[in-house]
GUVEX-406722 format. One record per residue (C-alpha): residue number from 1; x, y, z. Coordinates in pm, 1 decimal. Layout:
# residues N
SITE seq        x        y        z
SITE NUM        X        Y        Z
...
This chain:
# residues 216
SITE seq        x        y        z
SITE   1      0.0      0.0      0.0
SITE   2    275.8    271.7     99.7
SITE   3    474.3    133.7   -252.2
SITE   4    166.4    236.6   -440.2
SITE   5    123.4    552.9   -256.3
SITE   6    442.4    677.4   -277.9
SITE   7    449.5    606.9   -694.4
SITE   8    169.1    737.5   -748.4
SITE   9    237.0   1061.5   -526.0
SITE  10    520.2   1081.3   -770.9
SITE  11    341.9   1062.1  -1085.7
SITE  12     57.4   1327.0   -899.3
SITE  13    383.0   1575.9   -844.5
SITE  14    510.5   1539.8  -1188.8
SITE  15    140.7   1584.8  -1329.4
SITE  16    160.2   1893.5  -1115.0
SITE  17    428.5   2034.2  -1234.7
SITE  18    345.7   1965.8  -1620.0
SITE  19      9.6   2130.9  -1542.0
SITE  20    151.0   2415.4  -1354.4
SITE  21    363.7   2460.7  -1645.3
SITE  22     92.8   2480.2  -1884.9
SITE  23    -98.3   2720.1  -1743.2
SITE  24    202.7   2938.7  -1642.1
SITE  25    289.0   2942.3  -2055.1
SITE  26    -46.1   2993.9  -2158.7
SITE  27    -63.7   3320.4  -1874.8
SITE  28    268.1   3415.8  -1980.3
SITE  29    174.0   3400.3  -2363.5
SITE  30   -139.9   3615.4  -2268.6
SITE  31    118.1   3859.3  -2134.4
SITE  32    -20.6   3825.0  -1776.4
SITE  33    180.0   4008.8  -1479.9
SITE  34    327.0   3762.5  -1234.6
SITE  35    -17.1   3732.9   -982.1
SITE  36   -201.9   3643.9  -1340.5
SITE  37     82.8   3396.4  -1476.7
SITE  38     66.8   3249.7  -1011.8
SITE  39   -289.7   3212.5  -1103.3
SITE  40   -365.5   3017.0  -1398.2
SITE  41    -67.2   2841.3  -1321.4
SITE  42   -201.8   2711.5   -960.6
SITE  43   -534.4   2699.4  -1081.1
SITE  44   -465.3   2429.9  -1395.9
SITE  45   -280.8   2215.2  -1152.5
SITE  46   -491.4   2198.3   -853.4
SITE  47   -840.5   2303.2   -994.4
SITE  48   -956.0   1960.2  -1120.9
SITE  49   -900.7   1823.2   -771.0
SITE  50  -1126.3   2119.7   -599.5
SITE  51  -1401.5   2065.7   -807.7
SITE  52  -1418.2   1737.6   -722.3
SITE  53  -1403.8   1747.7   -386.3
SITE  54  -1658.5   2039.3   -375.8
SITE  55  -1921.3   1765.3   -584.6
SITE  56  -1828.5   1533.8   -343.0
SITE  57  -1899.5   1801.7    -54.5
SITE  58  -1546.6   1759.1     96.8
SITE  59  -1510.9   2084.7    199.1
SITE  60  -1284.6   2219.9    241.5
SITE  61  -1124.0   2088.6    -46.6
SITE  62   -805.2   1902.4     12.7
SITE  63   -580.1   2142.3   -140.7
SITE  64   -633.9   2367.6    159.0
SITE  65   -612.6   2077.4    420.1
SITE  66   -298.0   1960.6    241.0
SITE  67   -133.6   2207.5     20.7
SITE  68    158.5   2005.3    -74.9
SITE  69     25.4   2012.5   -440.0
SITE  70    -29.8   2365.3   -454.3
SITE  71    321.3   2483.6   -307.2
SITE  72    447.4   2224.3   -572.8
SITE  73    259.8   2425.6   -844.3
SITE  74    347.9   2784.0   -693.3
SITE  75    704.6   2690.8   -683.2
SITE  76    700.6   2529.7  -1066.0
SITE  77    534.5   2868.4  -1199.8
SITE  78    758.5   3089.9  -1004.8
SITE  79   1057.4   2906.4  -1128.6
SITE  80    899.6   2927.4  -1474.8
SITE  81    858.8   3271.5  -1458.2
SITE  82   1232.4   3372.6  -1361.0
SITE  83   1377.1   3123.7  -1663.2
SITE  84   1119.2   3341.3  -1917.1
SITE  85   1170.8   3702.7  -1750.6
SITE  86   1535.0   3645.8  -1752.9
SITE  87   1604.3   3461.7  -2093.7
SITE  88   1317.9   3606.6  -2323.6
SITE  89   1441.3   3437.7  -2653.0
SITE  90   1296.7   3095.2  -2484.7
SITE  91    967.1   3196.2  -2602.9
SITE  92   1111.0   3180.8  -2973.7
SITE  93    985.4   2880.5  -3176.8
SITE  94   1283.7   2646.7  -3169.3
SITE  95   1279.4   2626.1  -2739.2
SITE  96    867.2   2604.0  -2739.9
SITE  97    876.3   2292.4  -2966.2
SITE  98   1142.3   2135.6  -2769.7
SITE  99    944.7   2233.5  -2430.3
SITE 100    615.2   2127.4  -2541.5
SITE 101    752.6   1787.3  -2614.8
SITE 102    860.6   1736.5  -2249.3
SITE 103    556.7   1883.3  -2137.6
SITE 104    323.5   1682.1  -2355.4
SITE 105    467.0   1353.9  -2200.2
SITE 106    477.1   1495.4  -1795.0
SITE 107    127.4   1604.1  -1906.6
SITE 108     30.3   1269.2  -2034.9
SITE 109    125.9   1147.8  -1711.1
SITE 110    -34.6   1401.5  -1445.6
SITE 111   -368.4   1282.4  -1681.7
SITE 112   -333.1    915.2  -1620.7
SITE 113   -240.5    981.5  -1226.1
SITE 114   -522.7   1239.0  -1183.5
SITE 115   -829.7   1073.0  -1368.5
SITE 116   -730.7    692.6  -1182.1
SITE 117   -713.9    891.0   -829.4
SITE 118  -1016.8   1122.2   -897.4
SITE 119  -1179.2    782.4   -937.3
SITE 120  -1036.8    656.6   -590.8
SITE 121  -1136.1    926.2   -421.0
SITE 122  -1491.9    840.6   -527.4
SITE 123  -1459.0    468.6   -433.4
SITE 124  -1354.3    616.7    -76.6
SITE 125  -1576.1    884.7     12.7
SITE 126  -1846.1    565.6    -10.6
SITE 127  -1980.0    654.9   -383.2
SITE 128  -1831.5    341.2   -566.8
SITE 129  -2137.7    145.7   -688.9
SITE 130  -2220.6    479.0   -845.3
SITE 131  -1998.5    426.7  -1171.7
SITE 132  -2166.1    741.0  -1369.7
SITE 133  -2057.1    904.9  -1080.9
SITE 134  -1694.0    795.4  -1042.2
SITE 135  -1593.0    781.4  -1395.4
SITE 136  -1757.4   1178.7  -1428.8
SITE 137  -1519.1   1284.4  -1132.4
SITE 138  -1223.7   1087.1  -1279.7
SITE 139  -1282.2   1258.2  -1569.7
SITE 140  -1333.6   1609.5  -1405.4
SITE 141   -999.6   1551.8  -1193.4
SITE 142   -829.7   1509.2  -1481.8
SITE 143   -951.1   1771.5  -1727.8
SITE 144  -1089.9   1988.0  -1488.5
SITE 145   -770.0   2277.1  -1426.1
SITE 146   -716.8   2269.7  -1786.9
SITE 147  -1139.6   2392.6  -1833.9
SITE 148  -1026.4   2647.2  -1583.9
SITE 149   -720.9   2773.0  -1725.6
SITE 150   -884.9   2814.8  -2060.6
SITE 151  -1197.3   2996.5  -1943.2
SITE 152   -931.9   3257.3  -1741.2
SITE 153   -735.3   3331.3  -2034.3
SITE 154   -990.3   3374.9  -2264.1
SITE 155   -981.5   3106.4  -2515.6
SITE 156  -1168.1   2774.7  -2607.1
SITE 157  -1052.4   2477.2  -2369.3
SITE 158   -821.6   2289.2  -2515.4
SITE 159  -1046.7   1986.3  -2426.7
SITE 160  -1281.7   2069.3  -2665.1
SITE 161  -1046.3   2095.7  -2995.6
SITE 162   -731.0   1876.3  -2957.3
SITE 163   -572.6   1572.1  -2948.9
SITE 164   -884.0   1331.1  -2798.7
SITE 165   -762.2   1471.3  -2496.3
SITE 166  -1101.2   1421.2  -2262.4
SITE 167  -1149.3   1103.3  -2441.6
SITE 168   -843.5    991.9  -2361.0
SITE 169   -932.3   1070.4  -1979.7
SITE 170  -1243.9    883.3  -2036.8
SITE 171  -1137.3    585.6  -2169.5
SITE 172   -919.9    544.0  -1864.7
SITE 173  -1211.5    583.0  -1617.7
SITE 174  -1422.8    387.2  -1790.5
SITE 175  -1173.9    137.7  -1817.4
SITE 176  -1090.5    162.4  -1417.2
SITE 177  -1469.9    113.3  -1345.0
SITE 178  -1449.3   -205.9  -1589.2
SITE 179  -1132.8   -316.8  -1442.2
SITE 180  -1233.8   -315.4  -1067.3
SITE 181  -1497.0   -558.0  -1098.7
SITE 182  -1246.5   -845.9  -1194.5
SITE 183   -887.6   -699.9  -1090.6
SITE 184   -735.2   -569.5   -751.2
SITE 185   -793.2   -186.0   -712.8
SITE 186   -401.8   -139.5   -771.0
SITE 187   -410.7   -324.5  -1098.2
SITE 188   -724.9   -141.6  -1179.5
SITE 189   -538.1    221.5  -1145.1
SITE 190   -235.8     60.1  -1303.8
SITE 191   -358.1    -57.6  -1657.4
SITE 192   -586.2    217.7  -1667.7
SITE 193   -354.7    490.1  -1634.7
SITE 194   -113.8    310.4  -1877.2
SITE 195   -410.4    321.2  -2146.8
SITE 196   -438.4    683.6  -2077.3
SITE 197    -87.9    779.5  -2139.5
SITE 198   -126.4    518.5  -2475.0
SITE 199   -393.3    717.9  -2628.2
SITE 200   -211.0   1054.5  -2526.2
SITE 201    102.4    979.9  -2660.5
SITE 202    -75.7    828.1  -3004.6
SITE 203   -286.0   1085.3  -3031.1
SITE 204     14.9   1309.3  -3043.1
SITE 205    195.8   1128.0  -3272.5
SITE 206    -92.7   1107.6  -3537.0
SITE 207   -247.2   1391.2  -3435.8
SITE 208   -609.9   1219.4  -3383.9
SITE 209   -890.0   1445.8  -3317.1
SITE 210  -1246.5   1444.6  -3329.5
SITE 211  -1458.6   1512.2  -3630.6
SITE 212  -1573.7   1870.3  -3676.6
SITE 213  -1869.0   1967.7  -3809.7
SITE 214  -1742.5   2192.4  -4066.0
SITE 215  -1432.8   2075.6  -4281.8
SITE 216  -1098.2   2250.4  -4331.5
């Protein structure tokens, strides 16, 4: 039990940190001052997590009980923040390609570890037969600071146009709920986040998305 928490903490703080990241860039693209670029950066990492736990009526939500997560995040965007104020020609193309790579695997991860524990946290605040329910707050953990970000800086969530990236998210909680019905709990998180990062890291590669309505 303390193996699997302590991986999976792991994964959680390197989820973090891609999705502090994220939402640092996308403040710092927006030309944000440093409380904005704090902001959406702390927000996209911890903000999936606080709407869950205000569904489940855990209030306060965790990240105020424990804020290990959020000092994680504050610390990533503030770090962030110096490397870009002090070396500007980062933002040029060349560095942004080679930084979105990295961050498109750590985020890949923090999706897996989020959506498979937004799940747990379901199955132990008592609401596991409810499998709507759980997968909808797996789901929520996972995509749910990325919604926020988006709707703060003023642009379409990145949900909703790229990537399969909710679907992705989905397919992992509905596999979970499948899963732990005929598997251990631990295997249950396991394969399911490993299916998550999969169809991440394929729909990368070949650039799957969605059909549109219109063509292009």
């Amino acid at each position: 039990m303390e193996l699997k928490v302590s991986i999976f903490f792991v994964i959680e703080v390197i989820g973090t940190i891609a999705f502090a990241s994220s939402g640092a860039m996308a403040a710092i693209k927006k030309e944000l001052d440093l409380l904005g670029v704090v902001v959406l950066g702390v927000t996209t990492a911890v903000g999936g997590g606080m709407l869950r736990d205000i569904i489940l009526g855990a209030v306060p939500p965790s990240l105020f009980v424990n804020p290990v997560y959020v000092f994680t995040a504050f610390i990533t965007v503030m770090i962030l923040f110096i490397i870009v104020r002090l070396n500007q020609q980062i933002l040029e193309s060349c560095y942004i390609a080679a930084y979105e790579k990295l961050m498109n695997i750590f985020d890949a991860i923090g999706l897996a570890a989020f959506t498979v524990t937004g799940i747990d946290t379901a199955v132990l605040s008592g609401y596991g037969d409810y499998h709507f329910l759980s997968v909808f707050l797996g789901v929520l953990t996972g995509v749910g600071g990325g919604v926020l970000r988006d709707i703060m800086a003023g642009q379409t969530p990145y949900i909703l146009r790229k990537h399969v990236y909710a679907c992705a998210s989905l397919a992992g909680a509905l596999c979970y709920v499948f899963l732990s019905k005929h598997i251990s709990g631990d295997g249950a998180m396991i394969i399911s986040a490993l299916l998550i990062i999969l169809v991440r890291m394929l729909a990368t590669k070949y650039c799957w998305n969605l059909p549109a309505a219109t063509k292009r």
